[in-house]
N, C-alpha and C positions, 0 to 999 in steps of 0.2 A: 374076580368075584362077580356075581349075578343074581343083581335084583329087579324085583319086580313087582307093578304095584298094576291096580285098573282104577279109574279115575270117572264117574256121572255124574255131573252136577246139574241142577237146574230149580231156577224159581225165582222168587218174587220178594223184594224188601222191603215191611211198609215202616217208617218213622212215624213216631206222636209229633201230635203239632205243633209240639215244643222243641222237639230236634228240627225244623225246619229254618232253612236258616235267611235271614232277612234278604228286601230287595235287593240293597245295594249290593251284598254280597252274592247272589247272585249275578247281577248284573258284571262285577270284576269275573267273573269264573267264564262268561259268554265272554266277554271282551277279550279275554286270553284264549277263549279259543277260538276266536274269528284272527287276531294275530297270530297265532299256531298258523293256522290253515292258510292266512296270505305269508307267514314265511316260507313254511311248504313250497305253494305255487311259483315264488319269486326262485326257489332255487331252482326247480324243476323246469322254468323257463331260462337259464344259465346253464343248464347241466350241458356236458360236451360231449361227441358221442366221440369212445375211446378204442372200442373194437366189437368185434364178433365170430362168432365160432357155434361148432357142432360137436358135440358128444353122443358115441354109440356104443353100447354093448354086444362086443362080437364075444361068441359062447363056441367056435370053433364046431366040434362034432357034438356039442349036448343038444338033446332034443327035450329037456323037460323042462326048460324054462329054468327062470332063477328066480329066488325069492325064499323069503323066511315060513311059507304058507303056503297052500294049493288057492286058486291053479295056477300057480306061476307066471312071470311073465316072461314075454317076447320079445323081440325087436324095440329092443328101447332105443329110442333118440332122443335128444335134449338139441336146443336150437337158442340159442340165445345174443345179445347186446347189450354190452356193456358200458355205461353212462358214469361219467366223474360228476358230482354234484358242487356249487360252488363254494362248501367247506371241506371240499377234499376227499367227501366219502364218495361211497359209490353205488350205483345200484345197477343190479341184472335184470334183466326184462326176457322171459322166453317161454316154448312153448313144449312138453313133453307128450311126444308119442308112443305107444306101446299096446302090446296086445296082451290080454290077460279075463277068460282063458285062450288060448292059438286062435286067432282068426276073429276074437272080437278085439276089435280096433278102440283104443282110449286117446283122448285129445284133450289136454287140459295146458291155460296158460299159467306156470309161475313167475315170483319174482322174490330177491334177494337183497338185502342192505346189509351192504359191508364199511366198514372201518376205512380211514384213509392209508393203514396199512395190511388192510384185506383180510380185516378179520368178521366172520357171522356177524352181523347185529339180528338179523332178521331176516326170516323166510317167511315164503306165502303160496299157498295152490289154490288156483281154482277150481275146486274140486268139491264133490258130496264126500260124507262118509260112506263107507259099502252099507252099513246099518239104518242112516238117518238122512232120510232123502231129503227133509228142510235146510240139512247144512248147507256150509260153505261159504265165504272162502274160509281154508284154515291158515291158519298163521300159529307160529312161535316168534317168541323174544330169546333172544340168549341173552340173558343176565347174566354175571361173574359167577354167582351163586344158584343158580335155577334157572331152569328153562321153563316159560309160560306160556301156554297153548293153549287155544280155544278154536272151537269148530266154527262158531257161529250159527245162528239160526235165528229162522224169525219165530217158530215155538222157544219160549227159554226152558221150557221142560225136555224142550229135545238138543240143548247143545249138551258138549261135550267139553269140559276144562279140565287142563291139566297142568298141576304146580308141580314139578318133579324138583327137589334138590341134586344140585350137579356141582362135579371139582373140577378144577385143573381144566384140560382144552377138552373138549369135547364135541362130537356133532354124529349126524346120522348116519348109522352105517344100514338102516332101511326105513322108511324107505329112501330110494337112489336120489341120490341131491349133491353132487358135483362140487358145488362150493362148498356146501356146508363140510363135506368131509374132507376138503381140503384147511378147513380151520383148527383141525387138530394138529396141523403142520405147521401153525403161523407161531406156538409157543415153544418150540422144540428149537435146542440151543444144535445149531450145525458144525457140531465136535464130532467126529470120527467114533463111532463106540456109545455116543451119547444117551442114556434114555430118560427119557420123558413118558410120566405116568398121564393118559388118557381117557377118556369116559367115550364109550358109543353106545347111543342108543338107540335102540328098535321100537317101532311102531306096529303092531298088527292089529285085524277087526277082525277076531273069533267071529260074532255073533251077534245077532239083535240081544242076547241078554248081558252080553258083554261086548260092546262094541267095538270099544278100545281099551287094547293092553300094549302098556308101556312099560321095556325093558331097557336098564343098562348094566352094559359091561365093562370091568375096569380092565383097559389092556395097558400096553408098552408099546409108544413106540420109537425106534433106535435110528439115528441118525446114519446111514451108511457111505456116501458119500456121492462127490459130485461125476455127473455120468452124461457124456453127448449121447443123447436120443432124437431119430427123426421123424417126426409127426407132423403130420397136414401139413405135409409141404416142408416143414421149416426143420434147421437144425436148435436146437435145444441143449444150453446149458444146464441140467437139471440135476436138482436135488433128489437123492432116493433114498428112503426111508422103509424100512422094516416094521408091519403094525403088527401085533400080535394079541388075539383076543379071546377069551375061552370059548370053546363051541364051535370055534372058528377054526380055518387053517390059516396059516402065516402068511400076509398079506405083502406087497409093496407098492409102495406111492410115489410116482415122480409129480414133483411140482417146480413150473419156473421159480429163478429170485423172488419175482413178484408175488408168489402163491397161488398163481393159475393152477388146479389140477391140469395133467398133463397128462398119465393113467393109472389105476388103480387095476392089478389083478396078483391071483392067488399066486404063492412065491412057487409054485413047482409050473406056474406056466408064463413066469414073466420072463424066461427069455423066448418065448414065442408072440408073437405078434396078431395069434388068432382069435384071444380070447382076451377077457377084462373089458371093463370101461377107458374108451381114448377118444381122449381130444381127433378127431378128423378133420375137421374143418378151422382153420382159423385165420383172419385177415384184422392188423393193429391199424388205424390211424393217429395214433395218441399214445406217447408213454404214460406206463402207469407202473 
């Protein structure tokens, strides 16, 4: 199934002076959030660094780029470091290259928070909209039920928020996000034949009048089983999985135990090694 909705909001909230609510409560709302913010900083001076690695898109002989949109993109690499926090979760820190269209160069840094057993909480780019050059950074929440997104901006008439309701495991299948589409794999029961209903959702920016449209698809995907692959270096006990989604052709997904994607490409070229997203780089100091 495939739905899809476009999403602008922006503006201004004024309360009577009766809905304003007293000092004191105020003053508990700051206090909570100055505690927020030095627990924050206390974990993030604890955190330990766990590994790092590199993600690239080899496209073998296509020369038109990949993507849901013109003009396509390039030479996509993903560069990243992976941090344990000291309640177990985790977060990614990294940088994405690519070109889009051929030969203009895009450098943006993101980042990732994941669960202590590596599921999405939350993504973030550095980035503008193609539409609204006040944005950035964007972030989502995965919530159980919805995924929450907002562009930011310093005009609030020029961001962009988006409350999508979502089921079951879901994450991005564009735009390219590594982690995130490996969190469709972290609710999938590893039975031989197994499937499990998923949601991917697509991001594009038509247009200044439309600048974001958000799509998702309900696919399946099937547990296929456990398979040694060798990537960056390393032998790999990996999990492979069958995604399947309308519009789409039949995907597969190796990810470690752990839930590291490991690579993602279309099912008529995953026994070749020229094409798909793959882990190429990777170096562990820390089980995780």
């Amino acid at each position: 199934m495939l739905a899809g909705c476009a999403f602008l909001f922006g503006g201004l909230v004024l309360l009577p002076a009766t809905a304003c609510p007293n000092f004191s409560h105020s003053a508990s709302h700051v206090q909570t959030a100055i505690t927020t913010a030095e627990n924050a900083q206390n974990e993030n001076s604890h955190r330990v660094h766990v590994a790092a690695g590199e993600y690239e898109i080899l496209q073998g002989a296509n020369t038109t780029g990949i993507g849901s949109y013109a003009p396509g993109v390039y030479n996509f690499r993903e560069s990243w470091t992976l941090w344990r926090l000291a309640n177990g979760s985790f977060d990614v820190e990294g940088e994405r290259e690519y070109e889009s269209p051929k030969d203009e160069l895009h450098s943006n840094r993101f980042s990732v928070h994941l669960s202590p057993d590596f599921r999405t909480l939350g993504v973030k780019e550095f980035r503008k909209l193609r539409w609204r050059p006040d944005s950035g950074p964007l972030s989502c929440e995965f919530q159980p039920s919805e995924m929450i997104c907002t562009s930011s901006a310093k005009d609030p008439s020029q961001s962009v928020d988006l409350n999508v309701p979502m089921k079951d495991a879901y994450g991005f299948l564009w735009p390219i996000s590594a982690f995130s589409l490996s969190n469709i794999t972290r609710r999938a029961a590893k039975i031989h034949g197994k499937v499990t209903s998923v949601q991917l959702v697509t991001v594009e920016e038509p247009g200044p009048r439309n600048p974001v449209f958000v799509s998702t698809l309900d696919g399946n995907l099937k547990y296929l089983a456990e398979e040694e692959i060798t990537l960056a270096g390393k032998k790999w006990r990996a999990d492979k999985f069958e995604l399947k989604v309308p519009l789409h052709p039949a995907f597969i997904i190796w990810t470690s135990p752990e839930g590291l994607l490991l690579r993602f490409a279309p099912e008529s070229k995953s026994t070749q090694g020229t094409e798909g997203l793959q882990l190429i780089h990777f170096q562990q100091e820390e089980n995780f």
